[in-house]
C-alpha positions as CSV (number, residue, x, y, z in Angstrom):
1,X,87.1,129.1,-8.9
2,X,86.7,129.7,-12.7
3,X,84.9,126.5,-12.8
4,X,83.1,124.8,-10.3
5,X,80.4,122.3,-11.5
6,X,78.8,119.5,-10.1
7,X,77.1,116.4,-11.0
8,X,75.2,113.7,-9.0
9,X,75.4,110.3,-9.8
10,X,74.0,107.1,-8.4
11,X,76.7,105.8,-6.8
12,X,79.2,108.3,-7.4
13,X,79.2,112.5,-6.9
14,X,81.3,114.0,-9.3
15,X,82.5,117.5,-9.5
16,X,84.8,119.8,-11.9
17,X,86.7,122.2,-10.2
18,X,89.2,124.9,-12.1
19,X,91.2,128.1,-11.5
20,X,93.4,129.8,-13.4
21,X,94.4,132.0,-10.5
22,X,98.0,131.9,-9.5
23,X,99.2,132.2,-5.6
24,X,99.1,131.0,-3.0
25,X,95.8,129.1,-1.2
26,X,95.8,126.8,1.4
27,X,93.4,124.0,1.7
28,X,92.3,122.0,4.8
29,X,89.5,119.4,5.5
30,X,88.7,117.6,8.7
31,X,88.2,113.9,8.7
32,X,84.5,112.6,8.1
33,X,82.6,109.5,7.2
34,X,81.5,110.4,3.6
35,X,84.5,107.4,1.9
36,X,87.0,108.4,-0.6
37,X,87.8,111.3,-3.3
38,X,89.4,110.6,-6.7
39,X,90.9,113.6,-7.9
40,X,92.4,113.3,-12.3
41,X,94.0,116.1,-13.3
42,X,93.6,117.4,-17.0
43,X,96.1,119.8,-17.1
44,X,100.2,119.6,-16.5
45,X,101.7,122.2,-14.3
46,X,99.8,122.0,-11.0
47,X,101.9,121.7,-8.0
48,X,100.7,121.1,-4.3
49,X,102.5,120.6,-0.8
50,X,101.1,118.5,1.2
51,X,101.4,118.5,5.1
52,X,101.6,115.3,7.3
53,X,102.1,114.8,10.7
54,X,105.7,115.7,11.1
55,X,106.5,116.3,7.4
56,X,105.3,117.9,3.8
57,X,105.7,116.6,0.6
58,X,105.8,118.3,-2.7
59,X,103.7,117.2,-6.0
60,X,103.8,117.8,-9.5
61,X,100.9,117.2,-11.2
62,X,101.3,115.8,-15.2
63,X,98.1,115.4,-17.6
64,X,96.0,112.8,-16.7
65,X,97.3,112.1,-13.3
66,X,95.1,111.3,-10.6
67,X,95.2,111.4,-6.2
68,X,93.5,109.4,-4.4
69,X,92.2,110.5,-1.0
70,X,90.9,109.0,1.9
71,X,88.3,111.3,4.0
72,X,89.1,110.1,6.8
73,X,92.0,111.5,7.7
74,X,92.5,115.3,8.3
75,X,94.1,116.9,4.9
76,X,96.1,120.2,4.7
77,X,98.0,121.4,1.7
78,X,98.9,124.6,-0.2
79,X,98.0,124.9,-3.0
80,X,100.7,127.3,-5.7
81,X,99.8,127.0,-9.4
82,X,96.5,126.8,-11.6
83,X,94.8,123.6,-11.7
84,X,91.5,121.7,-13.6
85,X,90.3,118.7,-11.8
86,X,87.5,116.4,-12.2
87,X,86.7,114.8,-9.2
88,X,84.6,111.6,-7.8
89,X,83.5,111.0,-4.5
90,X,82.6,107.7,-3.3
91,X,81.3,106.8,0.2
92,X,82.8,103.1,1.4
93,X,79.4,101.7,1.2
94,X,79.0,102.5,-2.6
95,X,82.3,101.1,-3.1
96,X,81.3,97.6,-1.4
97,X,78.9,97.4,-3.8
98,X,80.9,97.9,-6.3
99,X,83.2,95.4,-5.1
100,X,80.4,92.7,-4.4
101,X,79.0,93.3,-8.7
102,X,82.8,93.1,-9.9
103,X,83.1,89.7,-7.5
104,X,85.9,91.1,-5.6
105,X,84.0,90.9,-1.9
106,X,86.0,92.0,0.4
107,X,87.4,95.4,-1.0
108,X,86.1,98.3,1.4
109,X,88.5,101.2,0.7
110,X,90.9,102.5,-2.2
111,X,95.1,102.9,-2.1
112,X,96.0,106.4,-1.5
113,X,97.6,108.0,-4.6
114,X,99.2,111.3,-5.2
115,X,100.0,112.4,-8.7
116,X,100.0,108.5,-10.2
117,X,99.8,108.6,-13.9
118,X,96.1,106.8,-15.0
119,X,95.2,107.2,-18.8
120,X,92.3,104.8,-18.3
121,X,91.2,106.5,-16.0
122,X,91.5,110.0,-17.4
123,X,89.4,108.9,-20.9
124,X,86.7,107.8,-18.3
125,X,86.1,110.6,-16.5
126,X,86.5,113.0,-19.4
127,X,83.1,110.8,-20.8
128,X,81.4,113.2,-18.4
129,X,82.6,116.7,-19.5
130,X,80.0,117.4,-21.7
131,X,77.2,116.5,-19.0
132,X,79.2,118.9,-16.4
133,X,79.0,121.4,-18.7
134,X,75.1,121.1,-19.9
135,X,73.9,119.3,-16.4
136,X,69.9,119.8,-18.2
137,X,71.2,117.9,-21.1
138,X,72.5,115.3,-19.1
139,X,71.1,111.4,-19.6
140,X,70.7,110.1,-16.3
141,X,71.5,106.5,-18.5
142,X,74.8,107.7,-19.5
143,X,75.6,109.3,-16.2
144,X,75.1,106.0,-14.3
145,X,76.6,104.0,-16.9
146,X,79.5,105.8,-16.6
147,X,80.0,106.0,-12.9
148,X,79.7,102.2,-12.9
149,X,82.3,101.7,-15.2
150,X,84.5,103.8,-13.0
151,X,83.5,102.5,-9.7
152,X,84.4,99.2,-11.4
153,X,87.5,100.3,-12.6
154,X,88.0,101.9,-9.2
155,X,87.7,98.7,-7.2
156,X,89.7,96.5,-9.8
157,X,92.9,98.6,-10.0
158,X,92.8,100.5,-6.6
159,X,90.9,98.1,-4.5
160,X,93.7,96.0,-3.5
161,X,92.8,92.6,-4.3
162,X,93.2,90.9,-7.3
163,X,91.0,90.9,-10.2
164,X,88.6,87.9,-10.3
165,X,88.8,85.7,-13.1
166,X,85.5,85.7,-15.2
167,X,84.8,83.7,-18.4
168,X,83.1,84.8,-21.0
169,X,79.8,86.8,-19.9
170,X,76.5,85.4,-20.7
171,X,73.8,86.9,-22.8
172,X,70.4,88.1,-21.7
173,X,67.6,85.6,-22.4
174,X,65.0,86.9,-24.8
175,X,62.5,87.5,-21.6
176,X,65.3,89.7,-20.1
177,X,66.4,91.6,-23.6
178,X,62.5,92.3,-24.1
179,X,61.8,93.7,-20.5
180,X,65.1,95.6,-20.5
181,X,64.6,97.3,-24.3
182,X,60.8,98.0,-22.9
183,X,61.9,99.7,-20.0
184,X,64.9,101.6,-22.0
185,X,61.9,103.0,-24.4
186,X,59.1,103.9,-22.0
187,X,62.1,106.5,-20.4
188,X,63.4,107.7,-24.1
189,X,64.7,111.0,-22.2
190,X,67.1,108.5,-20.2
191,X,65.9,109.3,-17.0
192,X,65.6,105.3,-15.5
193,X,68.6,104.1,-14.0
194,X,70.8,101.0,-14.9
195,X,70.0,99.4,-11.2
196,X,66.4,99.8,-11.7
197,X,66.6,97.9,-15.3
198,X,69.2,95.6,-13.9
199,X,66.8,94.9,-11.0
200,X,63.8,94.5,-13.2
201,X,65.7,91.4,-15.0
202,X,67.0,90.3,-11.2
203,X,70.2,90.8,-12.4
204,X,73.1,92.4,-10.8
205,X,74.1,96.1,-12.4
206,X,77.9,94.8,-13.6
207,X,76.4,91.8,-15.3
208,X,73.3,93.0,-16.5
209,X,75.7,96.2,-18.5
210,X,77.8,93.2,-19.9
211,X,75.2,90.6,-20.9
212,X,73.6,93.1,-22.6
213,X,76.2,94.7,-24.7
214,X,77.0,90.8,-25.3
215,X,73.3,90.7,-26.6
216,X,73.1,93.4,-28.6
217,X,76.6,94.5,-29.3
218,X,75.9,98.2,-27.4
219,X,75.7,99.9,-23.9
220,X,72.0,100.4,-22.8
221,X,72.7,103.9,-23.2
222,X,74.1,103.3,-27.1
223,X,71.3,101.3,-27.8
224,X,68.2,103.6,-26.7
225,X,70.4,106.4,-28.0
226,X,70.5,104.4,-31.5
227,X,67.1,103.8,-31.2
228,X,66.3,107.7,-30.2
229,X,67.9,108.7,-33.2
230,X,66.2,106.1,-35.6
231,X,62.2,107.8,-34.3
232,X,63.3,110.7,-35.3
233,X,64.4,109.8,-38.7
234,X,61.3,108.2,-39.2
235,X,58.9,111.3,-38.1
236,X,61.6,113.2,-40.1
237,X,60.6,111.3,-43.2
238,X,57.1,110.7,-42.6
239,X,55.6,114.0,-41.3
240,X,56.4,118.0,-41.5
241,X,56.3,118.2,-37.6
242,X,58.7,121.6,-36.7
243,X,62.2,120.2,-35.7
244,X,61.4,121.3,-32.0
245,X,58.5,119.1,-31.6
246,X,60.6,116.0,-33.1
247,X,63.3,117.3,-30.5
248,X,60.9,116.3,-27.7
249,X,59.2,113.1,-29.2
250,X,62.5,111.5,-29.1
251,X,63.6,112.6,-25.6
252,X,66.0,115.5,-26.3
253,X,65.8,118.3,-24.4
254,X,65.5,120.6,-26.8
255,X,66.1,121.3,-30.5
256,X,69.9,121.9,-30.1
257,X,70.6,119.5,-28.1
258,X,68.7,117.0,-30.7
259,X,70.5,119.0,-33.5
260,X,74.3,118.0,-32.1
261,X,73.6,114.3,-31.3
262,X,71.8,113.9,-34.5
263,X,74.8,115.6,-36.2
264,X,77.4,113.5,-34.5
265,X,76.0,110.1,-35.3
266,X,74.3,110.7,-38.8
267,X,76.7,113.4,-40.2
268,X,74.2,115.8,-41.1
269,X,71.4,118.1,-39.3
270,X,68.1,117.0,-39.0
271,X,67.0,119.7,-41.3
272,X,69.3,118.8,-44.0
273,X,69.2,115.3,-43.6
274,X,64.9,115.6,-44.5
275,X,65.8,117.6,-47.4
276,X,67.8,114.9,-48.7
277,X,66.0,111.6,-47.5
C-alpha cells in the first residue's frame, strides 16, 4: 500500500487505503460479525472482478463512487488497476443507533452497492482527509461530528426505509446552550465527544447537533473552533506570550498546527496578524 491510514471514530472506523501499484492482487475475506464496510473511491480508473457463487462480475470504478459491503458474506475479488479509497466500517449495532437518532427504527443493515455514483457522500468523507493525514492533529469534536453526519446519511439513503418527516428542529433552552458551551470550553483541545455533551443536555446526539446549530447558527465543533480562535486573538493582543505557548492555551497541538487554522479563518498568521492589530 502507498497509503494506509487509519482513524477511530466513535461509531464509525475509518480507514484510507491507496496503491499505485499496477497488477494483479487478489483479495479475499471470510464472513464475520463486525457490520458493514463503505468503500468511496477518489480516483477514476480502478477496476475489480468480483467472484460470486457461480459467477464474477466486473467494475469500473468513476470518481466519487462508492461499494457497499456487507461482512457477512465471504468476499473474493481481483483486484487489476491502482486505486485510493477511503473507507468506513460500521458494526449493525452502531448503525441501529443511528437509525433510532435519525427516527427511522427499524433499519439494521445497508443495500449492497458496487461502483454507485454518491457526491454527497464523497464531500463527506473527504472532511476527514486532513485528520487521516495528521491523526495527532485530529479533533476528536470534528471526528465524531463527522462520522454522525455520515452514519446519518448512511441510514437515510442506504438504510432502506423511507426518510421520516421532521419539522422544523427545536432550539436548545438557555440551560442546555449554557451546559453545552461549558462543556465545549473546559475540553478546548476537542477531546469530549458529541454523545457525552448530547448526554449531559439528555438529549439524543442527532438532535442535540441540530438544535444547536439552530441555536447558534454553527456545528459544536465550528463554534468552540470560533471560539479557540477568538482566545488567541485576545492573548495575541494583550500579552507578548511566544506563539507556541498561545498554540497550547488555545488547544492546538502545536504552533503549526495553530498557525494553519488561524490562517484559514483570519487570512493572516498569527504573527502577522499581532503586528498589525
Amino acid at each position: 500500500m502507498s497509503v494506509n491510514q487509519t482513524l477511530a471514530g466513535s461509531d464509525l472506523a475509518i480507514f484510507r487505503k491507496a496503491t499505485d501499484v499496477i497488477r494483479l492482487d487478489q483479495v479475499t475475506a471470510p464472513a464475520s460479525d463486525r457490520g458493514f464496510v463503505v468503500g468511496i473511491s477518489s480516483v477514476a480508473g480502478h477496476r475489480r472482478r468480483i467472484f460470486h457463487h457461480h459467477h464474477a462480475t466486473i467494475h469500473d470504478f468513476a470518481e466519487n463512487t462508492i461499494y457497499i459491503r456487507d461482512l457477512s458474506e465471504v468476499y473474493k475479488a481481483d483486484l487489476s488497476t491502482p486505486f485510493d479509497f477511503l473507507m468506513f466500517e460500521i458494526s449493525q449495532a452502531s448503525l441501529i443507533r443511528f437509525a433510532d437518532e435519525t427516527e427511522l427504527a427499524g433499519v439494521t443493515a445497508l443495500s449492497a452497492e458496487t461502483a454507485s455514483k454518491d457526491i454527497v457522500l464523497a464531500n463527506l468523507a473527504r472532511a476527514l482527509i486532513p485528520a487521516l493525514e495528521r491523526p495527532e492533529e485530529a479533533n476528536a469534536l470534528f471526528v465524531d461530528q463527522m462520522t454522525t453526519a455520515i452514519g446519518t446519511y448512511l441510514v437515510q439513503r442506504y438504510g432502506g426505509r423511507p426518510q421520516a418527516a421532521r419539522g422544523r428542529t427545536g432550539t436548545l433552552s438557555r440551560v442546555h446552550e449554557d451546559l453545552a458551551k461549558g462543556l465545549l470550553l473546559e475540553n478546548l483541545e476537542g477531546n469530549v465527544s458529541i454523545s457525552e455533551v448530547a448526554e449531559a443536555c439528555n438529549l439524543s446526539r442527532g438532535y442535540f447537533i441540530r438544535a444547536f446549530r439552530e441555536t447558534t447558527g454553527m456545528t459544536p465543533y465550528q463554534w468552540l473552533l470560533s471560539e479557540r480562535i477568538n482566545r488567541a486573538q485576545t492573548l495575541l493582543r494583550a500579552s507578548n506570550a511566544p506563539l507556541a505557548e498561545v498554540a497550547i492555551a488555545c488547544g492546538f497541538a502545536d504552533q503549526s498546527h495553530f498557525t494553519r487554522v488561524f490562517s484559514t479563518l483570519v487570512g493572516a498568521t498569527p504573527g502577522n496578524w499581532r503586528r498589525n492589530s
